[in-house]
N, C-alpha and C positions, 0 to 999 in steps of 0.2 A: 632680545638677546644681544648681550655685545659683541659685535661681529670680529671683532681683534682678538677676543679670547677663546674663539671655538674653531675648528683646522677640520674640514671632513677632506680627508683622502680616499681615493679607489682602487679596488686591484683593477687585472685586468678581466675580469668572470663576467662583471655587467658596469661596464663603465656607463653605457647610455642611463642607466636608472640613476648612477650615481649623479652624472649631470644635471639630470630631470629633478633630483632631490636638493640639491643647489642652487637651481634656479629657484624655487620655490622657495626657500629661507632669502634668497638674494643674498647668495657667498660664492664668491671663486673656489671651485676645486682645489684643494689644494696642490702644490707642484712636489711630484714627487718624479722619479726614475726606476722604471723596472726594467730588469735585464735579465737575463741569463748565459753562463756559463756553455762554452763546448759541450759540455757533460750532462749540460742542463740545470745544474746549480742557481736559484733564484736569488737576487742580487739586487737590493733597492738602495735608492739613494735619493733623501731628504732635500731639498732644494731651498729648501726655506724653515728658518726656524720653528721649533714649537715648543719653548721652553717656556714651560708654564702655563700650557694653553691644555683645552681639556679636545683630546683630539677624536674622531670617528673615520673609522676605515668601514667601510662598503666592499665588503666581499659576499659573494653567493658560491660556499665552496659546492660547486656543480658538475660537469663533465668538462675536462676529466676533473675529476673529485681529489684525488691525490696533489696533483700541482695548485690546484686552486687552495686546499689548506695549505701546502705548506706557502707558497703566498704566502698569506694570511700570517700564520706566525711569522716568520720573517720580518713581515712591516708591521708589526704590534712590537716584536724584539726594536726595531729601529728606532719606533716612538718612546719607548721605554728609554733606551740607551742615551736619546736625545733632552730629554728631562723634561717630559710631557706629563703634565699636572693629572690629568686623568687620560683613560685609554678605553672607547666604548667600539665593542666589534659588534658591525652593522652586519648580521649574516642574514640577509632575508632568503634564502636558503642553504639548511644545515644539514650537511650530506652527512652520511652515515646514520641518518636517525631512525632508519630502519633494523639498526641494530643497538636494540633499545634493552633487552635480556637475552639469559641465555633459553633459546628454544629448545635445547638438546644439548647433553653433557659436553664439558670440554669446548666450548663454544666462546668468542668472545663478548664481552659487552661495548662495542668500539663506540658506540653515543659517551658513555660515560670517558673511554677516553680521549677522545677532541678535545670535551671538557676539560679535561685536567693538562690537555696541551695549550690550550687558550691561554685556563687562569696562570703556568708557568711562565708562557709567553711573556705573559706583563698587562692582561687585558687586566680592567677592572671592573666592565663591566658589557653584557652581552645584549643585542637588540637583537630579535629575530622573530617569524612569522610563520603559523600554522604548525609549529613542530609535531610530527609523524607521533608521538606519543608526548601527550602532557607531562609523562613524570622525567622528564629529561630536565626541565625545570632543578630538579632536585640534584642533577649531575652535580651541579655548579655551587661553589662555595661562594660567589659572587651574584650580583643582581642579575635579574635578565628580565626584558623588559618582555613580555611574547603578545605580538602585535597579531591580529586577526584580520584577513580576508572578507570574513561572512557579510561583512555591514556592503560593502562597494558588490558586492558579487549578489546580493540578493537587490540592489537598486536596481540594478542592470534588468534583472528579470520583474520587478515590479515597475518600472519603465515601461515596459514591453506590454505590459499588461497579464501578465504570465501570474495571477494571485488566484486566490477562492477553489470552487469545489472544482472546478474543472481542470485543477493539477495537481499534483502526486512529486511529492519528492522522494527520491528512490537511495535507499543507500544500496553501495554496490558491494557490503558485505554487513557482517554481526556486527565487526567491531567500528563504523561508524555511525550507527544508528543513532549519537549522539549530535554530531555535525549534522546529520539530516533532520532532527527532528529543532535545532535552531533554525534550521533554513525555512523548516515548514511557520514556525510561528513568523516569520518575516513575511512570508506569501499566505498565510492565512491559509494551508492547506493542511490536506492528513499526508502520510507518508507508508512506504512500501520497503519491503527490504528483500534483498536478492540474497538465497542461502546457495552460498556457493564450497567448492573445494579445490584444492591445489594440486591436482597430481604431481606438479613439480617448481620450482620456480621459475617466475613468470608465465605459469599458466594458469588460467583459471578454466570450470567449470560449474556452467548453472547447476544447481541441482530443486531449488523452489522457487517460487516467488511469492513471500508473504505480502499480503494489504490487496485494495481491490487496484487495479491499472486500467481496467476497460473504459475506452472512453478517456481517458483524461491524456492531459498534455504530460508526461515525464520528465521531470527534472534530475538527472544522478548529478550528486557531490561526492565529491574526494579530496584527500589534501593535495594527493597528487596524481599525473597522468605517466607513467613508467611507459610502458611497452604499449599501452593500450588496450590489452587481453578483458581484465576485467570488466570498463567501461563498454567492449564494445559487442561483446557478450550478452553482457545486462541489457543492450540497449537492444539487440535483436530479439532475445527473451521477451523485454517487453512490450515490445511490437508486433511478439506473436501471438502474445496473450489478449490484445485488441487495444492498446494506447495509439492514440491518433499520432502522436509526433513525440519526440525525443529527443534530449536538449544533455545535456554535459557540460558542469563547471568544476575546475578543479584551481589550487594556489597556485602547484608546483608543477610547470610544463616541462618533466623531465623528458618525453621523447625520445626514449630507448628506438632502436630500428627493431619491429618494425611498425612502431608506435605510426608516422601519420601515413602508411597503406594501408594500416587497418582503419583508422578514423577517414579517410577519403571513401572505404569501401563500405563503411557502417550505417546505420539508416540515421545516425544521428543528424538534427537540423542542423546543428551549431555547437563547437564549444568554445564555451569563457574561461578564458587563463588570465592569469597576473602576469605580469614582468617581473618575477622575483630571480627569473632564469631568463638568461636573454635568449632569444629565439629570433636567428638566424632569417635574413627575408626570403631564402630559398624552403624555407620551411614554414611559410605562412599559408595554410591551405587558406581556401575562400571561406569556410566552417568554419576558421576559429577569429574568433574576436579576444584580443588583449584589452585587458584593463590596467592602468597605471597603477599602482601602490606609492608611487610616490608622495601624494598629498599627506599618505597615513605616515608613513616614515621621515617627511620634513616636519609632521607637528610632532609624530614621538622625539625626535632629537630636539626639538626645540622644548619642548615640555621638560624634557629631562636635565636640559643644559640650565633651565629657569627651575628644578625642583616643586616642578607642580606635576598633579596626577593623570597619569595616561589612561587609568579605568574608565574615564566618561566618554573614552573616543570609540568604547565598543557597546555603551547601551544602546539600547533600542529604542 
């Protein structure tokens, strides 16, 4: 790629990733200025041209979720106004995407509108990873590249030697039985699913556990780790039932409170998270181990800036 004509800027949600994805292409950050207002009003300012350059901003609108989108619009408005050839929003995590339909009358759909606050912004096109519902895909009148976790997150555990009959991949509900049963064909395992229910939000309760667990090693996936209710739940269930140990990966380490005093007090060995969300060094228990996404999101911008296909970076 010609390094003159491509600009990746950062908000401020996970600069460190954005650097790490930088180094890896071997490009300078770009130099931009973020501020704010008395009021709180977000306030960027371009430092350096990018007339004609096809630009990429790195934002994970995260906690808080609100500042961090409007960021994001804001510095896509900027690249737009500044006569920036193309505009690709690097969201490796897309808040809101838990509000994907309406569950109950009178409800918003707020996944679909982000969307439609991006594509006004001036984005032209969206990179982003594990989205909480695949059909968010369809939000978007424009591309969107959706980059996948499972490939770096199942080496991790086949490294380890964690494959064959002596592990269980566990979804920790109905509706991921589909991300569990990819991870299982990675580890060459069968897989288990936890039938739970919600008495409220962010609570969960077991109420089954399908597939055999006895004896084997538990592996739960999720896209993401909220409060940690579900995960740690599951993973007591399953240790009751007679799984010798129990493991936890998820993409998105959201870390609600009182997400890591439940994961410190849970019998799990270990969880594996991304960097799609920066996480704080005061909140690195000794249990979770981080994996970089960066090498995945340096070669999707480079594939995308050269018009070649991202699909072969997630076979198997």
């Amino acid at each position: 790629m010609r390094k003159e004509n491509v600009k990746i800027f950062s908000g401020t949600s996970n600069n460190d990733l954005a650097k790490k994805i930088c180094d890896e292409l071997g490009i300078t950050l770009g130099d931009a200025k973020i501020t704010r207002f008395k009021d709180g009003e977000v306030h960027v300012k371009l430092n350096s041209t990018v007339r004609g350059a096809s630009c990429f901003v790195i934002q994970s609108t995260s906690n808080p979720v609100n500042e961090s989108l409007m960021e994001l619009l804001v510095f896509i408005d900027a690249l737009k106004r500044a006569s920036a050839k193309d505009i690709t929003a690097v969201i490796p995590y897309y808040g809101y995407s838990r509000q994907d339909r309406k569950a109950s009358p009178r409800e918003p759909i707020t996944a679909k509108l982000v969307a439609n606050l991006l594509t006004s912004a001036g984005a032209t096109r969206v990179m982003t990873m594990d989205l909480h519902a695949q059909q968010i895909q369809g939000f978007f009148d424009i591309p969107v590249d959706h980059m996948k976790a499972l490939p770096i997150l199942a080496k991790y555990f086949i490294d380890k030697g964690l494959t064959g009959d002596d592990v269980v991949v566990v979804s920790p509900d109905v509706g991921g039985v589909k991300r569990a049963r990819t991870l299982s064909a990675w580890l060459d395992c069968k897989i288990a699913i936890i039938d739970k229910r919600r008495p409220k939000p962010n609570e969960s309760e077991v109420m089954n556990i399908i597939g055999e667990v006895q004896g084997k090693k538990a592996i739960f996936i999720d896209d993401m780790i909220d409060t940690a209710g579900t995960i740690t739940n599951g993973a007591q269930s399953i240790i009751d039932s007679g799984a010798v140990e129990a493991y936890a990966c998820c993409t998105h380490a959201v870390f609600s409170d009182p997400a890591l005093e439940r994961l410190e007090a849970s019998p799990l060995k270990e969880v594996i998270i991304t960097d799609t969300i920066y996480l704080p060094e005061n909140k690195k228990l000794d249990k979770i181990k981080i994996i970089s996404v960066d090498k995945l999101f340096s070669e999707g911008i480079r594939r995308v800036f050269n018009n070649e296909s991202l699909s072969e970076l997630f076979v198997k």
